[in-house]
N, C-alpha and C positions, 0 to 999 in steps of 0.2 A: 429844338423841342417847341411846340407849340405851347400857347399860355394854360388852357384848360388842361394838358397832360399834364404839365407839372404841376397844375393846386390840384387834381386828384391824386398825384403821388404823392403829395403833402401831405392831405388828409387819409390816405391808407397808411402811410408811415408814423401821423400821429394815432392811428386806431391801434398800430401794434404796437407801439410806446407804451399804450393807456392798457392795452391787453398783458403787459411783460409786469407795469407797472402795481397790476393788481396782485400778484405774486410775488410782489420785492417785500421782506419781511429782513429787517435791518436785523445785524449782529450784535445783541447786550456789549456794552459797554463795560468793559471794568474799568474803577477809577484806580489810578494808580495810587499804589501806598506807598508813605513814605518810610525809607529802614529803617530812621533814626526815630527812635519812640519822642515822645513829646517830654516834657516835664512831669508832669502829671502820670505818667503812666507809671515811671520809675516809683513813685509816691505809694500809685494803688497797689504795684508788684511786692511793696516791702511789708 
């Protein structure tokens, strides 16, 4: 491959990166809980 073929395939491959990119909408996170309640929680439950 010639030099100029490859920095144009470089730059179309980063154009549909930057196209995919604008539609990636991350997955909410849930924080994990712990099973075992706290000290305190036993206190407010009583």
């Amino acid at each position: 491959m010639d030099k100029q073929n490859t920095k144009s395939q470089a730059y179309k491959a980063l154009e549909l990166l930057e196209q995919a990119w604008a539609y990636y909408t991350p997955e909410p996170v849930i924080p994990a809980r712990d099973e075992t309640p706290e000290l305190f929680e036993y206190a407010n439950a009583a």
